[in-house]
NUBA-200493 format. One record per residue (C-alpha): residue in three letters; x negated, y, z negated. Coordinates in pm, whole numbers, plus 50000, padded with zeros to 5 digits. Example, Ala and Ser with C-alpha at 12.3 -4.5 7.8 and 13.67 -1.06 7.14 Angstrom:
BEGIN
ALA487704955049220 SER486334989449286 
***
This chain:
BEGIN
UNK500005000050000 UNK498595037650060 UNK497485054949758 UNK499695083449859 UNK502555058249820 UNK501355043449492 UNK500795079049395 UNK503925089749460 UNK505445058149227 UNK503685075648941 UNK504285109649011 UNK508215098149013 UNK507385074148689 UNK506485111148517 UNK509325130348630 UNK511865106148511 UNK510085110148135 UNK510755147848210 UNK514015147548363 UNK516855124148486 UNK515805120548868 UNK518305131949146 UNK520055103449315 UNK517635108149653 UNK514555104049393 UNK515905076849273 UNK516915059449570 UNK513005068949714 UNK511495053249372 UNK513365023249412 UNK512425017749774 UNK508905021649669 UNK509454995549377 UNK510724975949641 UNK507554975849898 UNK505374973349627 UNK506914945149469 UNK506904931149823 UNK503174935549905 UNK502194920849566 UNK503924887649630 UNK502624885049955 UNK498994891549816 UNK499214867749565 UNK501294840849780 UNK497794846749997 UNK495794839649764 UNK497574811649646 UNK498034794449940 UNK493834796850044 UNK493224779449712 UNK492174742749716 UNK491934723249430 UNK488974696349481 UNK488864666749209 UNK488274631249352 UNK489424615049038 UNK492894627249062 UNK495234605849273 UNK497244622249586 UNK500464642849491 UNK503534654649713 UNK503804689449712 UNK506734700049441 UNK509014724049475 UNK511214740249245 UNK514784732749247 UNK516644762849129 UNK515774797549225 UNK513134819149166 UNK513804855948940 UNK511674887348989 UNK511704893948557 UNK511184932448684 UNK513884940648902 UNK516134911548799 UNK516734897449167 UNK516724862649270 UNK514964850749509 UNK516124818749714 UNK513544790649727 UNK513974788650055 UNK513344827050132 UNK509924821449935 UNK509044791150114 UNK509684809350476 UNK507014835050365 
***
């Protein structure tokens, strides 16, 4: 993300302790939540997904996945296994 983005995040994070935002500020800080939030779990699903765990003595394992739904514990949505899988 540009720093003038992530700067702008914080610069709205400081007016809300100052004020209540206006409903366009609030609207803008949310859609920058949003893209953040986004580029963060693509980062890290990157990184996951390059690791490679190497131990010989461990037998071979199906990949598991999760059965019920995945929740983002910041902005309270759920996210679809599926939709995580796809990414």
């Amino acid at each position: 993300m540009e720093k003038k983005k992530i700067d702008r995040i914080n610069e709205l994070a400081r007016l809300k302790k100052e004020r209540e935002l206006s409903p366009e500020e609030k609207e803008e800080q949310q859609a920058l939540r949003k893209e953040f939030l986004r580029e963060i779990r693509a980062d890290l699903k990157q990184t996951l997904d390059n690791i490679e765990i190497v131990d010989d003595a461990a037998p071979t394992q199906e990949k598991k996945v999760p059965e019920s739904d995945l929740v983002d514990h910041i902005t309270g949505e759920t996210i679809s296994i599926k939709e995580y899988n796809a990414e």
